[in-house]
N, C-alpha and C positions, 0 to 999 in steps of 0.2 A: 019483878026481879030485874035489877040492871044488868045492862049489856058486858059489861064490867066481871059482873057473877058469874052470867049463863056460859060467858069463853072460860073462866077457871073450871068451873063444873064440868065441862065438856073434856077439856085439857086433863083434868083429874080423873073422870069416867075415860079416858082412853089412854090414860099412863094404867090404871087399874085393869084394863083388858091387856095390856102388854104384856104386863107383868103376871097377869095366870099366865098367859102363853107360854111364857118364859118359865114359867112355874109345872106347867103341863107337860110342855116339849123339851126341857134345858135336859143337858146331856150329865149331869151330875146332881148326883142329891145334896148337895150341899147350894148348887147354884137354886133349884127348886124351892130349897127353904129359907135362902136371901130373897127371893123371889115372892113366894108366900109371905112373908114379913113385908114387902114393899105394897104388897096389896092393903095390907092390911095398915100399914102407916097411911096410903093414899085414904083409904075411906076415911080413919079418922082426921085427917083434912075437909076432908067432903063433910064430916059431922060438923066439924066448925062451922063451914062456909054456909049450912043449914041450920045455926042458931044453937046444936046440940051441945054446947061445951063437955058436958057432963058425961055425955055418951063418948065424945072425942076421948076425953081424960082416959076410959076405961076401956075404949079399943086400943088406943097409943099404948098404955100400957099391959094392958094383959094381952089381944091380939098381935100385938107386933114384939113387944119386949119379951116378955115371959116366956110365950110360946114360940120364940123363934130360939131364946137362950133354953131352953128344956129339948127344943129338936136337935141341940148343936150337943147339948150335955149328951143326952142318950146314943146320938150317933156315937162318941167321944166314948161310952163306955160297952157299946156292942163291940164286938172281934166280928167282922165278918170274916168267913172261910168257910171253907167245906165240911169242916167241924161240927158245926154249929147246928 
């Protein structure tokens, strides 16, 4: 592995750990689930940078796409309140 790699790799495993944190500890659900979405774009980076294309393709789009537009839809159509 070139030198070149091992600092993206590293750069992208410590954007990935920020980004749960942010995802763990953010003060809003909405911030938590840009947050989980950026995890989840970062790794399929990281599946690139690991030869995966394929596996990239299917995290990009189903871990970060889909499932970050289905947490935003469903928050969108829950009411929260004491109703409920």
């Amino acid at each position: 592995m070139s030198t070149v790699m091992f600092v993206m790799s590293l750069l992208l495993a410590c954007a990935m750990i920020a980004s749960a944190y942010v995802a763990l500890r953010g003060q809003s659900l909405s911030m938590a689930v840009l947050a989980a979405g950026a995890v989840s774009l970062f790794a399929s980076v990281m599946f690139v940078l690991l030869a995966a294309p394929d596996v990239a393709m299917t995290e990009a789009a189903i871990g970060s796409g889909l499932t970050t537009f289905l947490f935003f839809f469903v928050m969108g159509r829950v009411k929260g309140g004491k109703d409920d």
